[in-house]
C-alpha positions as CSV (number, residue, x, y, z in Angstrom):
1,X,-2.2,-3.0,-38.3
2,X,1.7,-3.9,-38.3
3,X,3.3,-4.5,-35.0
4,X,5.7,-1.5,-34.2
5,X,9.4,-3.0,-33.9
6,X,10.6,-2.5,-30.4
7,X,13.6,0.2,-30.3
8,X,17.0,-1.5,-29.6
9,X,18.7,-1.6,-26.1
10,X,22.1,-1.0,-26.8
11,X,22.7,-1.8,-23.3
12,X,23.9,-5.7,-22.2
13,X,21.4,-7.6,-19.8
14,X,24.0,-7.0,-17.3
15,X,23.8,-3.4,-17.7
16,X,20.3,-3.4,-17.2
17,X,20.3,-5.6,-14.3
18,X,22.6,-3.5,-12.7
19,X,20.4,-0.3,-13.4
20,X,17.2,-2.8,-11.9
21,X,18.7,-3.2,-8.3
22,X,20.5,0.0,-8.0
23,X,16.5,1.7,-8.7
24,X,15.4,-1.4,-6.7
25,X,17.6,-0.3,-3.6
26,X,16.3,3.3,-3.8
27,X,12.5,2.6,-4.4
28,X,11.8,-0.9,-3.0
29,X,9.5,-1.2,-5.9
30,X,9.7,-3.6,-8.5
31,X,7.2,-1.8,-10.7
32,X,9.3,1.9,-10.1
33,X,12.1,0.2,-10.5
34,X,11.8,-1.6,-13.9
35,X,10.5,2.4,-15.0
36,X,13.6,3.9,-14.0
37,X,15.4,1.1,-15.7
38,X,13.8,1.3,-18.7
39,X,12.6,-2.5,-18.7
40,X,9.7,-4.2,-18.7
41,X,8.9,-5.6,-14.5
42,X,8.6,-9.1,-16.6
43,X,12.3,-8.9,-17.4
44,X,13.0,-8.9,-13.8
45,X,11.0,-11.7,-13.0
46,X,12.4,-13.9,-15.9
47,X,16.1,-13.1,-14.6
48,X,14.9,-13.7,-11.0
49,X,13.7,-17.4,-12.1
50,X,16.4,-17.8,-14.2
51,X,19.5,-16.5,-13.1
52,X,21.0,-17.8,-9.6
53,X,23.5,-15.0,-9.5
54,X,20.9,-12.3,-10.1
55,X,18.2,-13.8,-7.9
56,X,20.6,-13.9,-4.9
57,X,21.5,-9.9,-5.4
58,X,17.7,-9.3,-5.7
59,X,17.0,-11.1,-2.5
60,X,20.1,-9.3,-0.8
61,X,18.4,-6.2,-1.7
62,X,15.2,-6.8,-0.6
63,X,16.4,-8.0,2.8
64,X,18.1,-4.9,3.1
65,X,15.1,-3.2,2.0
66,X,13.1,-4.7,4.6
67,X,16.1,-3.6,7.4
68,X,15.2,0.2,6.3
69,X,11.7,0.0,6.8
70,X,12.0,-1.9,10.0
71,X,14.2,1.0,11.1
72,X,12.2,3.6,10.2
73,X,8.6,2.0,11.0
74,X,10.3,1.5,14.7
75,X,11.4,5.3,14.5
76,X,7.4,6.3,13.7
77,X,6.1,4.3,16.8
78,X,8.9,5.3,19.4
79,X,10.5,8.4,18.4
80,X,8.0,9.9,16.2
81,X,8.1,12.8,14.1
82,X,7.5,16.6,14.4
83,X,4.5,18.0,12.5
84,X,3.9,21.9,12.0
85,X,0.8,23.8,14.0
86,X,-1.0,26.3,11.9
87,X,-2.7,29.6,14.0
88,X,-4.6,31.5,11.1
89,X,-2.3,30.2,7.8
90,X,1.4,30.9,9.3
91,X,3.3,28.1,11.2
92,X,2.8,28.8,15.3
93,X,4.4,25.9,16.9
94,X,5.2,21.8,16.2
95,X,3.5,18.5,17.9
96,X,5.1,15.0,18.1
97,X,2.7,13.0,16.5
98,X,3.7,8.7,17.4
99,X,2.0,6.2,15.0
100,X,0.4,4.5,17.9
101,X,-0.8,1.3,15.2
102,X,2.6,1.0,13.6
103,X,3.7,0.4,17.7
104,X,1.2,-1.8,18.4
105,X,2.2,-4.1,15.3
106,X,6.0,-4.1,16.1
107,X,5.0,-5.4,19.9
108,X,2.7,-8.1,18.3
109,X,5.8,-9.5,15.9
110,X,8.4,-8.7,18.8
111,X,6.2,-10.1,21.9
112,X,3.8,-12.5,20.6
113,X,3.1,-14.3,23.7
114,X,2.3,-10.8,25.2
115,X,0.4,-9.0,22.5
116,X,-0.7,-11.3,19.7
117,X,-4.2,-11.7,19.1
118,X,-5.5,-14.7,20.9
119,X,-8.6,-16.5,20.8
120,X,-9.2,-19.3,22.5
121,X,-12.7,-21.1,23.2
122,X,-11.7,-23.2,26.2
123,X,-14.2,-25.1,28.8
124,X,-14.2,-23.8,32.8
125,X,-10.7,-23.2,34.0
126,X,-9.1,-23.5,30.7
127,X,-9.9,-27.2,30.1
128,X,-11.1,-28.6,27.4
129,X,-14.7,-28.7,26.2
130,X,-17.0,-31.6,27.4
131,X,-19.3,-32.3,24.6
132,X,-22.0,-34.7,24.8
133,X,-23.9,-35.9,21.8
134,X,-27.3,-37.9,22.6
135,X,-29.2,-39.9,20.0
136,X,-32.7,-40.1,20.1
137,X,-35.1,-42.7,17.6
138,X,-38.6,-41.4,17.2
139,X,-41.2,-44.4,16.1
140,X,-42.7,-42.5,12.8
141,X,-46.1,-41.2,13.9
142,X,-49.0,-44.8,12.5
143,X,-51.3,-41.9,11.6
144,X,-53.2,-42.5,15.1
145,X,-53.5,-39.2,16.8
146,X,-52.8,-40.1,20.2
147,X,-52.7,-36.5,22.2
């Protein structure tokens, strides 16, 4: 079966770069992003390994993706978010819901020495572990059976 030709781009690798980040900086997706784009996600990662100038506005992007969803994960924990309460199908009232894990997280990246997960295996009073290792040689049993 004959490979169907690909349909022309008329558009210039710049163009389509440009079309990339600006999808990039409103979905923080590399995969929604090359669809909106109209490219293949390989494209991206061929310009990203071989194009300095491109790579660098990529990362820019990303960090500033990362900034957003710092802000807003921070918003879940502490200021929540307002969630409707239902009283037989019609809206009666709203709750603050807080994403208690999301909170718990931040404090473990923010606090570490406070909040991280620590285990230690430690001997009394914190010091370290005395191990003793005793080696015994047995004389092979002659056969005798001396009880």
């Amino acid at each position: 079966m004959p490979r169907r030709k690909k349909e022309e781009d008329a558009r210039s690798v710049h163009e389509r770069q440009t079309e990339f980040l600006k999808a990039y900086a409103d979905t923080f997706s590399v995969e929604r992003a090359a669809a909106i784009a109209r490219i293949g996600p390989a494209s991206h990662f061929r310009w990203f390994r071989k194009n300095p100038k491109y790579a660098a506005a990529f990362k820019k992007r990303k960090e500033d993706a990362g900034h957003y969803l710092e802000t807003m994960a921070i918003t879940r924990a502490g200021e929540g978010w307002l969630e409707p309460v239902y009283y037989q199908g019609a809206v009666c009232g709203e709750v603050r819901r807080f994403d208690s894990g999301m909170a718990q997280f931040l404090l473990r990246g923010m606090m570490p020495e406070k909040y991280a997960s620590k285990t230690e295996i430690s001997g009394p009073q914190g010091a370290p572990i005395q191990a003793k290792i005793e080696v015994v040689f047995v004389k092979p049993n002659d056969g005798s059976t001396d009880h």
